[in-house]
C-alpha positions as CSV (number, residue, x, y, z in Angstrom):
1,X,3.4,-11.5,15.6
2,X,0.0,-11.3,15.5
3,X,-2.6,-14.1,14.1
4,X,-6.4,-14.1,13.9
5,X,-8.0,-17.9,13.3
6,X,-11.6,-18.4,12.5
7,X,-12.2,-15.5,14.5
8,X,-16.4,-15.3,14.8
9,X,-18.3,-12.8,16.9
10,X,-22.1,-13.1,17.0
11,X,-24.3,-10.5,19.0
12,X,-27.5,-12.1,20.3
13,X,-30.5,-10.7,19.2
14,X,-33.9,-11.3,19.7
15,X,-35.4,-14.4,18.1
16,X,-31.6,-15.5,17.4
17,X,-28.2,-13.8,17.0
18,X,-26.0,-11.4,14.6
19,X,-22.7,-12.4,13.3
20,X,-20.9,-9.4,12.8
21,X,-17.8,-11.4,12.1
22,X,-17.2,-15.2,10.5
23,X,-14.7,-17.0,10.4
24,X,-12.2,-14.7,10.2
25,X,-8.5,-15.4,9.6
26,X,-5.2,-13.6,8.5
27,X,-1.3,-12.8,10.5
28,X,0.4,-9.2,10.6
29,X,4.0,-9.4,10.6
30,X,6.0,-7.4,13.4
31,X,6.5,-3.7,12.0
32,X,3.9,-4.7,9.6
33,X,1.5,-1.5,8.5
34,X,-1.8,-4.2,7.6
35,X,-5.2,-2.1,6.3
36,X,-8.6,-3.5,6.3
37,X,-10.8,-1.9,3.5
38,X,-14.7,-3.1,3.2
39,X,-18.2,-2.1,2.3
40,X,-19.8,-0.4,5.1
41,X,-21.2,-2.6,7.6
42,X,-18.2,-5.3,7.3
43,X,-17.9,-5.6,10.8
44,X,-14.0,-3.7,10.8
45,X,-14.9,-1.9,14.4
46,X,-15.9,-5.5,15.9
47,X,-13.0,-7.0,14.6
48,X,-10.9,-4.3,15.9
49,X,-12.3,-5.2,19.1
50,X,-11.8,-8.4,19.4
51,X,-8.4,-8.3,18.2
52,X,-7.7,-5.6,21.4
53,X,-9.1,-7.6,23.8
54,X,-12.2,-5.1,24.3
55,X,-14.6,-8.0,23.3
56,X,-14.0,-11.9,23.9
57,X,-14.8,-13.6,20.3
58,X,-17.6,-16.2,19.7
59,X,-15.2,-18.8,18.6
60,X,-11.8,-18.5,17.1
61,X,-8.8,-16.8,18.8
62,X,-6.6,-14.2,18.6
63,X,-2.8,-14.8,19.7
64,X,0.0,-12.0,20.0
65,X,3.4,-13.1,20.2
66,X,2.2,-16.8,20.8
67,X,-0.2,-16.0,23.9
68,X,-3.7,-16.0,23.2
69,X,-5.5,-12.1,23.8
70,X,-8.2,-12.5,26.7
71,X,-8.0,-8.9,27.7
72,X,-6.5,-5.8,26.4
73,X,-2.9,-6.5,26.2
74,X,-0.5,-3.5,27.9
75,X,1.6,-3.6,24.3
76,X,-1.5,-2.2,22.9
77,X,-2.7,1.1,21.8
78,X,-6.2,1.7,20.2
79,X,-7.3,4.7,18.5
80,X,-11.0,4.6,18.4
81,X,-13.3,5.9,16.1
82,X,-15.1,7.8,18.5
83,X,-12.2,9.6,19.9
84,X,-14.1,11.6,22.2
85,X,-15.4,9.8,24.3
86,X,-11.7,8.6,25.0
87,X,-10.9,11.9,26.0
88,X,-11.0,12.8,29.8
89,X,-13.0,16.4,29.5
90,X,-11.9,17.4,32.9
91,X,-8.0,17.5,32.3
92,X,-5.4,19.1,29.8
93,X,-4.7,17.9,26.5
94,X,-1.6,17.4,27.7
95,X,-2.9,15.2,31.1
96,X,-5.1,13.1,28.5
97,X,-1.8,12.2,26.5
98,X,0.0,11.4,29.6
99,X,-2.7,9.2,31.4
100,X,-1.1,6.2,29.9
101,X,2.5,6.4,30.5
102,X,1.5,6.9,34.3
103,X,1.6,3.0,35.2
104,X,4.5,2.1,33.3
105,X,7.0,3.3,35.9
106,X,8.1,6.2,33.2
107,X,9.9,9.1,35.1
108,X,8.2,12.3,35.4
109,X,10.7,13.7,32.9
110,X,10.5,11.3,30.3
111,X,6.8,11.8,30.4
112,X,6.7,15.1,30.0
113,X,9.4,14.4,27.1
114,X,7.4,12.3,25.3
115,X,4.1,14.0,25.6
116,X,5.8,17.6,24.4
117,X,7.1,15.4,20.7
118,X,4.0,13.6,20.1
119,X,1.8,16.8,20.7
120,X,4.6,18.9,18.8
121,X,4.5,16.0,15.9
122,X,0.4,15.7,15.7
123,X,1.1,19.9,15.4
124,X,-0.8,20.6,19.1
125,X,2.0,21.6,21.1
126,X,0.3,25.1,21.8
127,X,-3.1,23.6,22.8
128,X,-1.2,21.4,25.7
129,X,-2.9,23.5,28.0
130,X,-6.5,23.7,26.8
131,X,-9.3,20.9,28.0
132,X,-9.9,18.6,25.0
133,X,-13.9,20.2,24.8
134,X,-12.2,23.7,23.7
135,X,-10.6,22.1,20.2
136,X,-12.3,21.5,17.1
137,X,-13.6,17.7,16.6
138,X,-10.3,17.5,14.0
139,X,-7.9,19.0,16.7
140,X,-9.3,16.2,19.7
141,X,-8.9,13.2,17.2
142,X,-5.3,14.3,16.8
143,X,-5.2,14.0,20.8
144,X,-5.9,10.6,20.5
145,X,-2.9,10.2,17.5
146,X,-0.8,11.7,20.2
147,X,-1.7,9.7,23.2
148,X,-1.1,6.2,21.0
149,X,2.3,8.0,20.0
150,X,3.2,8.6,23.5
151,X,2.5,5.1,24.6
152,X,5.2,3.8,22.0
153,X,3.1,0.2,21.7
154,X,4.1,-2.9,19.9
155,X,0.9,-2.7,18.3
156,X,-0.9,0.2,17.4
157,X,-4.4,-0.3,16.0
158,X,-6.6,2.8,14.5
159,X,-10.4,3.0,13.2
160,X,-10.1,4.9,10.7
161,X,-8.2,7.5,12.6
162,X,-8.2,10.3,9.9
163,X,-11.7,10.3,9.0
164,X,-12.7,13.9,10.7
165,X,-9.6,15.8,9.8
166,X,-9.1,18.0,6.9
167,X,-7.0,16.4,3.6
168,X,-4.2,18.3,4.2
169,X,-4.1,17.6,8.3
170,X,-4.8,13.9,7.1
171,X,-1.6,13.9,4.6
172,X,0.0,15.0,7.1
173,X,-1.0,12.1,9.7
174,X,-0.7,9.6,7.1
175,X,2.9,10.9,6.7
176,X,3.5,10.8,10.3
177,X,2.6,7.3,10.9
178,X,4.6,6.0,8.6
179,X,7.4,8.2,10.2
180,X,6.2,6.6,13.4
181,X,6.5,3.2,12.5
182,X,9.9,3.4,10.8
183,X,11.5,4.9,13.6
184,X,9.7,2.8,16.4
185,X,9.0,-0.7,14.6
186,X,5.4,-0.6,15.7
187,X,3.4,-2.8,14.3
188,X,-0.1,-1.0,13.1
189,X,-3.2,-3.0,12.3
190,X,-5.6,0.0,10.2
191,X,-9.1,0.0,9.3
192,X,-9.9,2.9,6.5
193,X,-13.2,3.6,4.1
194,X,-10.6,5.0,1.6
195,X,-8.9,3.0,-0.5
196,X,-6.0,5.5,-1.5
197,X,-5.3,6.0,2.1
198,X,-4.9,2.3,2.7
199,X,-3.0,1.3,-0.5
200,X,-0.5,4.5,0.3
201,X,0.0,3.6,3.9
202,X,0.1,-0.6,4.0
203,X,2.6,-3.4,3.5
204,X,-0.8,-5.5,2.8
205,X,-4.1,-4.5,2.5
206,X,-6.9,-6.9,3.4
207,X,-10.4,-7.1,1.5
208,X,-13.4,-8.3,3.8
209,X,-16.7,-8.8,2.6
210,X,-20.0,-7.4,4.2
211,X,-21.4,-9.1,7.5
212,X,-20.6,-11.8,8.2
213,X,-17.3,-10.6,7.3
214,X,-14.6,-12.4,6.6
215,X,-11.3,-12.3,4.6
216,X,-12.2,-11.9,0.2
217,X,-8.5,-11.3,-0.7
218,X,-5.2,-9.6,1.0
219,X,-3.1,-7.8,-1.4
220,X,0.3,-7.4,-1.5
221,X,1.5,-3.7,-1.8
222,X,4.2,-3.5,-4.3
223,X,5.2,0.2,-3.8
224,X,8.8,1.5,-2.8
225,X,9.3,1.7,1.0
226,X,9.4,5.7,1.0
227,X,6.3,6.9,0.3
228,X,5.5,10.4,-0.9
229,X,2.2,12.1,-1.2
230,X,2.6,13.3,-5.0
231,X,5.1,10.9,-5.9
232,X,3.8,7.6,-4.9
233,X,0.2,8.5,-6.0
234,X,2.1,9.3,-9.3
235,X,2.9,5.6,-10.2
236,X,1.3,3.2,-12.6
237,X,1.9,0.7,-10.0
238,X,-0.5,2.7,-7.2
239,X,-3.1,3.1,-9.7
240,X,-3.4,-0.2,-10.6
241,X,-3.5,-1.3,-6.4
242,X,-5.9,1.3,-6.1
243,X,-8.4,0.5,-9.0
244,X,-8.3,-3.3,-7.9
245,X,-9.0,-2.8,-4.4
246,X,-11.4,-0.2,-5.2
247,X,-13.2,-2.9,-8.0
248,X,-13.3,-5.8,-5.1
249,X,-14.8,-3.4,-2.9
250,X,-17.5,-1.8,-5.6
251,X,-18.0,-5.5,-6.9
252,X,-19.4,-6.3,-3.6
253,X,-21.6,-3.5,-2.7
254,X,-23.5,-4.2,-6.2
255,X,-23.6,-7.7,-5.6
256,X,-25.5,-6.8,-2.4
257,X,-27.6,-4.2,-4.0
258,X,-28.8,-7.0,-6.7
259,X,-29.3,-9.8,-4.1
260,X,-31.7,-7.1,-2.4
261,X,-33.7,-6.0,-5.6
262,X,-34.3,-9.5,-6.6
C-alpha cells in the first residue's frame, strides 16, 4: 500500500548540506500498524514528512497505492508532534476536530456524529466547547488524536503521539488505536522513543540508525492479535521483542558515543 525507495532528504547548510535521511527503504501493508524506533536524532520527524507529502525528498520516492506522493495526499492524516501549533486557538475543540471533514462533502450531521465519538473515545466530550488554549498540554494532544479519528484516513501517521500524556491516558490511547484500526482498517505508520509502546502496538517494528538514517533491521512482531496491557506485556515472547529492539537501539547510541571519544 505504501512503499518508501531510497528515500534521501538533505537540508543545505552552509559550506555543504545535512542528510537527515539516506537511502531509506521499507513497504507497510494496508491495515498494517508499522513503528519506527531510533536513537534520538534518526531523522523519524523528516521521514514522517516526506512520507506525508509535507516535504519533497532529495532523491528516492514515496508511492501510495501505486501513485507517487508529491503533496499531501487527502487519504492522509498526520498527528504531529507539536500538536499545538495544529490547533486553531480561536475556535472550539469541537470546530478544531471538525475542520477537516468540512471539504469532504460530509453532511452537517454526520459531522457532528463523528466529532461527538472521537472526542467521547479520546475521553473529551465535555471539553467540546472550550478553545484548545484552556486544556492542559495532555488534554490538546488528545485533540489532535481526535481530529485524525474523525477524518477516518487510509493512512494515519503519528510522531510519537503519546509522548505528553500521562501512562495511564497513554494506555489508554495505545488501546484505542488499536481499537481504531481494527474497526476501520487504517493503515498507521508510528514513530515512538519507547520501545514497549512500539513492540505492544506494531505488526512490524522498524530499526533506523542515527543520521543519515536509514533502515538497520525491521522486526517481525510475533504477539497474538488482541493485545492487553498486563497480559501481553506478561509474555516471554514480548520480553524477548522488547530486549532486542531495545539492544539494537542501545548498541547504536554506544557505538556513537565511542566513535566520538576516540
Amino acid at each position: 500500500m505504501l512503499i518508501v525507495s531510497n528515500l534521501e532528504k538533505t537540508y543545505p547548510v552552509k559550506g555543504g548540506g545535512f542528510t537527515a535521511v539516506a537511502d531509506m527503504s521499507f513497504s507497510v501493508e494496508k491495515g498494517e500498524l508499522f513503528s519506527i524506533v531510533g536513537p534520538s536524532g534518526a531523522g523519524k520527524t523528516t521521514l514522517l514528512r516526506c512520507i506525508a507529502g509535507l516535504d519533497r525528498p532529495t532523491s528516492g520516492s514515496v508511492t501510495f497505492q501505486g501513485r507517487r506522493v508529491d503533496g499531501p495526499p487527502l487519504d492522509f492524516a498526520v498527528v504531529f508532534q507539536d500538536y499545538a501549533r495544529s490547533l486553531l486557538p480561536w475556535i472550539t475543540v469541537a470546530k478544531n476536530v471538525e475542520l477537516p471533514l468540512m471539504k469532504n462533502g460530509i453532511s452537517t450531521a454526520d459531522r457532528r456524529e463523528r466529532v461527538a465519538r472521537a472526542l467521547d473515545e479520546v475521553g473529551l466530550a465535555e471539553a467540546a466547547h472550550k478553545k484548545p488554549f484552556q486544556l492542559s498540554g495532555g488534554m490538546q494532544q488528545r485533540v489532535a488524536i481526535a481530529r485524525a479519528i474523525a477524518y477516518r484516513p487510509a493512512v494515519l501517521i503519528m510522531d510519537e503521539p503519546f509522548a505528553s500524556v500521562d501512562a495511564q491516558t497513554r494506555a489508554d490511547l495505545e488501546d484505542l488505536l488499536l481499537r481504531v484500526r481494527d474497526e476501520t482498517g487504517t493503515t498507521v505508520l508510528f514513530v515512538t522513543h519507547d520501545v514497549d509502546e512500539s513492540v505492544y502496538l506494531s505488526h512490524r517494528v522498524a530499526i533506523v540508525t542515527r543520521s543519515p538514517s536509514c533502515v538497520a533491521e525491521i522486526v517481525d512482531i510475533d504477539l497474538p492479535d488482541r493485545r492487553d496491557q498486563i497480559e501481553t506485556k506478561s509474555l516471554p515472547e514480548f520480553a524477548r521483542l522488547r530486549a532486542h529492539v531495545f539492544g539494537r537501539i542501545r548498541e547504536m547510541v554506544r557505538n556513537d558515543a565511542n566513535l566520538v571519544s576516540a
